[in-house]
C-alpha positions, -999 to +999 in steps of 0.1 A: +000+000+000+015+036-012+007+065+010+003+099-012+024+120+010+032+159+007+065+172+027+064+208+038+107+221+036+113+219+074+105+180+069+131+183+046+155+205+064+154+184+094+162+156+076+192+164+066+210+189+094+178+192+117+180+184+156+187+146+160+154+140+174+136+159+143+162+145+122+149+110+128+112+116+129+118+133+095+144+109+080+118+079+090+092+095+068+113+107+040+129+068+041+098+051+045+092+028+007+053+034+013+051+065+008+047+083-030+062+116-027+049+146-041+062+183-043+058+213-059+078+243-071+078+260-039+091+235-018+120+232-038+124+272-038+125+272+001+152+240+001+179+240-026+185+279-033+199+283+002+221+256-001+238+266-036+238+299-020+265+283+008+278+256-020+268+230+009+273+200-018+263+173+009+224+192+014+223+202-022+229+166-030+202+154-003+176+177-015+184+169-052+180+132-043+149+135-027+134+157-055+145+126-076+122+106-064+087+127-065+064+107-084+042+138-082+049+169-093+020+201-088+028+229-111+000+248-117+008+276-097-023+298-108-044+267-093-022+264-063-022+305-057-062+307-056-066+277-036-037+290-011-052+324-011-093+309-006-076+287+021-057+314+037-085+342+042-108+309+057-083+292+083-054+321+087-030+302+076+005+317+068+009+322+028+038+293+022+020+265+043-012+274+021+006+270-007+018+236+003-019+228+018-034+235-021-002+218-039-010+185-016-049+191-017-047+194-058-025+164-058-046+148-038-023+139-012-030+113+018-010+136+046+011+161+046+038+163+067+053+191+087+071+203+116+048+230+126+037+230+156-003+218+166-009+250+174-004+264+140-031+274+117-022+248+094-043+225+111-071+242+106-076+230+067-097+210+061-084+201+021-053+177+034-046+159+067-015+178+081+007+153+101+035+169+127+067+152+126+071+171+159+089+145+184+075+137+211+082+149+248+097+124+268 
């Protein structure tokens, strides 16, 4: 069984140089063989850019990998910019997470994953399950 899955950048992030507790949650996920990645243009704006910016070859490589494998790609950014915008205005969600909320609702995503915390907007949507990848207090 394949899970459509949607990761937001600080999944991402953390997987590669994140605290080691986020790291794992995040590197679990991003390793996991059931799940069927998908992305869009906007994740990849808030990942790779900042890494070529530093010439941080080990991240670049990471991210470049992990773009590799999306079997999904959204790229209808008009689509994805008045979904984000109606979504936005009805839960208060920041502008980048309701981007990735309408790129993983459009995709029709399963969950998508972040490391916001419960308390954010975010979880308000109703288009996508949002997961946290937030450890857990011991």
């Amino acid at each position: 069984m394949t899970i459509r899955a949607f990761l937001d950048n600080g999944v991402l992030i953390a997987a590669h140089h994140g605290k080691p507790a986020e790291r794992e949650a995040s590197l679990a996920i991003v390793n996991n063989p059931a799940h069927r990645f998908i992305a869009s243009p906007f994740v990849r704006l808030e990942t790779i850019p900042k890494a070529v910016y530093h010439k941080n070859k080990a991240e670049i490589h990471f991210y470049e990998t992990y773009f590799d494998n999306v079997r999904i790609w959204i790229n209808d950014v008009d689509s994805i910019l008045r979904i984000a915008l109606d979504e936005s205005e009805r839960c208060g969600i920041a502008a980048m997470d309701a981007l990735h909320v309408a790129a993983a609702y459009l995709a029709e995503a399963e969950v998508l994953y972040t490391l916001e915390r419960h308390t954010k907007p975010i979880y308000r949507t109703a288009l996508v399950r949002v997961v946290s990848v937030e450890p857990k207090s011991e």
